[in-house]
Phi, psi and omega in degrees: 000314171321330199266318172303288163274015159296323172260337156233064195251011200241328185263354179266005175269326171274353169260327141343300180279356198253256200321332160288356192271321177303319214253003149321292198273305159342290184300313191267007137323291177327317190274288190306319197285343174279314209268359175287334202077021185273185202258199194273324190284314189299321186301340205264296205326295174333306165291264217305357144337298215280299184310335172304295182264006178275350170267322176278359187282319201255020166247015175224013178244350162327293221293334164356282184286349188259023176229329179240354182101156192290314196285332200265358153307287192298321181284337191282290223280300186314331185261001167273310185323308201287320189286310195284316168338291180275016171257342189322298213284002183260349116286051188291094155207159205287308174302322196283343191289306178327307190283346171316296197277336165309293199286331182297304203286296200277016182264308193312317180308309187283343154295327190281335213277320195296302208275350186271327163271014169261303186312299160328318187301328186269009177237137183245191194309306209270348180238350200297318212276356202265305155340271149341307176317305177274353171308289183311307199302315179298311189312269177335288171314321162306294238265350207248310192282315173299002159288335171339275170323315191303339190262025209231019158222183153272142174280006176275336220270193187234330193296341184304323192255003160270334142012277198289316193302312184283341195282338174264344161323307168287007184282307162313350162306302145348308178277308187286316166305343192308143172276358172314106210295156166317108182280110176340133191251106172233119198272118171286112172292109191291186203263127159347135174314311197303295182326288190322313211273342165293317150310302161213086161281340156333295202295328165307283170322308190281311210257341153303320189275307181311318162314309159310335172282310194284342172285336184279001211267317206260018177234320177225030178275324185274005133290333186260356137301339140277020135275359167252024212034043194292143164268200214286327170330272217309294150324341159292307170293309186306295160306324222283320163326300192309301182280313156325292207301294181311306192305295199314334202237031207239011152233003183277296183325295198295327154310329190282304209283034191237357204225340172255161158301103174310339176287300235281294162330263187353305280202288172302335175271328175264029150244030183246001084008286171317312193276353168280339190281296210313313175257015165299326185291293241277355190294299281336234175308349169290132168274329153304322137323297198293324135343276187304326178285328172273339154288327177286307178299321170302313187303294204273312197278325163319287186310333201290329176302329196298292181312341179284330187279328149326284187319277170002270205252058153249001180220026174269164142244179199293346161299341182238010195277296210278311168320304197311309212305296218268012172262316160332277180325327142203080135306296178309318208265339192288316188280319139019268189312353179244312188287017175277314189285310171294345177277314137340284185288346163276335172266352177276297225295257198278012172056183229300327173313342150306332138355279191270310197296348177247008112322342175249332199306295205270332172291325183282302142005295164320299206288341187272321183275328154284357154272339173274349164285007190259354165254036187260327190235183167257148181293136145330185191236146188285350185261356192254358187303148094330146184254162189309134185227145207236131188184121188257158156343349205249348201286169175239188187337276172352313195253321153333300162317307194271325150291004154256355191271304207289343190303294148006283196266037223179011208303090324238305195285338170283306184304329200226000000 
């Protein structure tokens, strides 16, 4: 590992500072959008913006890069990112925000793809899953040290959002000075939903649902902490769960899922998920509960992208593995995009407690379909596994690719 980031520590410094700045603006939408007065349902419209354009970034920026090349990709879009950052509070309306967060969601994605296919590049077979490791491990900490940052202003104010702004700005210093040469780009056209959906419907279905948890984890949590009257510390604290929880169990999660039937795994984490969303409704005003609860959802539900991706290509063969990545990506970013909105409309319905109630929705959900797949086959034989690759939610095609290629070259019996 050590061998890794010795060679790319200039680009994981810079995908760093782009997660706290993502995971800034996310929250502190959320707070600000409380004190503009807009409502719960317009706040939902906003988040799921974002996934709208982070499913179109990341199917239109390959060809991007393959016309002008990674840097001048990667800089022109951080620096569009940086610019719509410091324009939210100056435009405080629910549209202008809407168009705000389309275009930050299709910068950040063609950022992620630029910068995630320089990270590949710099890995070989034997190193690629070490890679990964530290990807996620940068991904979580961005996303954890920003709630940090959300309390070090006002949210009425303008520094909060120059913040984000200047951190993504400086994120390309770092990527672009690297002497790391620029890496060939070539797009695998992915395999049909229908192929894909034939193949692993679990996998499908599970990367559909998860997709609705996690926009909802990573979209509508700092709204629904100002509708319970959380302060912003608190909120902070409360998202900050949700990510903390996933790192400490995400490799225990993954050992487990190497030695057992992954339906089974799969089938036991959303419904200990399930039962977290359940008692969040039941916090009320305790925050230590609530504590438990974003933690128990976050702990299951993260690792649970990985593992879907595990499951998958236990039934690919390797030649299709790189099509598949981008039909997985987007399944996940297509339930994205709804679950904010329908999550929106549960909390105007049923107050804040809509939140947690389309979290149990979909996770019980899960838990109901991976039982009923588990009486259509029989499990691979465990010796017949890939092995587990750590790969979070936020990730695109790219990094998707590269943790089913590393499961691959990487296999259970070998591995462990």
């Amino acid at each position: 590992m050590l061998q890794v980031l010795a060679s790319a520590w200039p680009l994981l410094l810079g995908l760093l500072l782009l997660m706290v700045g993502n995971g800034m603006q996310g929250t502190l939408l959320g707070l600000r959008g409380a004190y503009e007065g807009f409502g719960t349902f317009e706040m939902s419209v906003v988040m799921s913006a974002y996934f709208l354009g982070f499913l179109g970034g990341s199917r239109m920026a390959p060809e991007m890069i393959r016309r002008v090349g990674h840097v001048r990709v990667f800089a022109a879009l951080a620096s569009t990112v940086s610019a719509v950052l410091i324009l939210y509070p100056a435009f405080a309306h629910p549209w202008a925000w809407t168009l705000g967060r389309v275009a930050v969601g299709f910068c950040f994605s063609a950022v992620y793809v630029t910068a995630e296919s320089w990270l590949n590049n710099t890995a070989t077979n034997e190193t690629r899953g070490q890679a990964l490791s530290l990807y996620m491990l940068v991904q979580i900490f961005g996303l954890v040290a920003a709630q940090g940052l959300v309390n070090v202003g006002d949210v009425g104010g303008y520094l909060l959002f120059v913040i984000p702004s200047v951190l993504v700005s400086l994120s390309f210093t770092p990527i672009l000075l690297s002497v790391n040469p620029t890496p060939a780009f070539d797009q695998t056209k992915p395999m049909t939903l229908r192929q894909l959906y034939n193949i692993s419907p679990l996998g499908c279905m599970g990367m559909f649902l998860l997709g609705g948890v996690f926009a909802a984890q990573f979209g509508m949590a700092s709204v629904f902490g100002t509708e319970a009257g959380l302060t912003t510390g608190q909120i902070s604290i409360f998202i900050s769960m949700f990510f903390a929880a996933a790192l400490v169990v995400q490799y225990p999660i993954g050992w487990i899922s190497d030695r057992m039937d992954r339906r089974l795994l799969i089938l036991i984490l959303s419904a200990i998920g399930a039962a977290g969303a359940v008692l969040g409704m039941f916090s009320g005003s305790n925050f230590t509960l609530l504590l438990v609860a974003s933690g128990l959802i976050g702990a299951v539900t993260n690792p649970l992208y990985a593992l879907m991706i595990a499951y998958t290509n236990d039934y690919l063969e390797p030649q299709d593995m790189a099509a598949a990545s981008g039909g997985l990506v987007f399944i996940n970013g297509f339930g994205a995009i709804a679950g904010p909105i329908i999550t929106g409309w549960l909390m105007e319905v049923f107050g804040p407690n809509g939140f947690f109630l389309i979290i149990a929705f979909l996770l019980v959900a899960l838990v109901a379909y991976a039982a009923y797949r588990m009486t259509k086959r029989a499990a691979p034989a465990v010796q017949d596994y890939g092995s587990y690759s750590p790969v979070y939610a936020t990730a695109t095609q790219l990094a998707v690719e590269a943790a089913l290629e590393d499961s691959t070259a990487n296999p259970v019996h070998e591995a462990h």
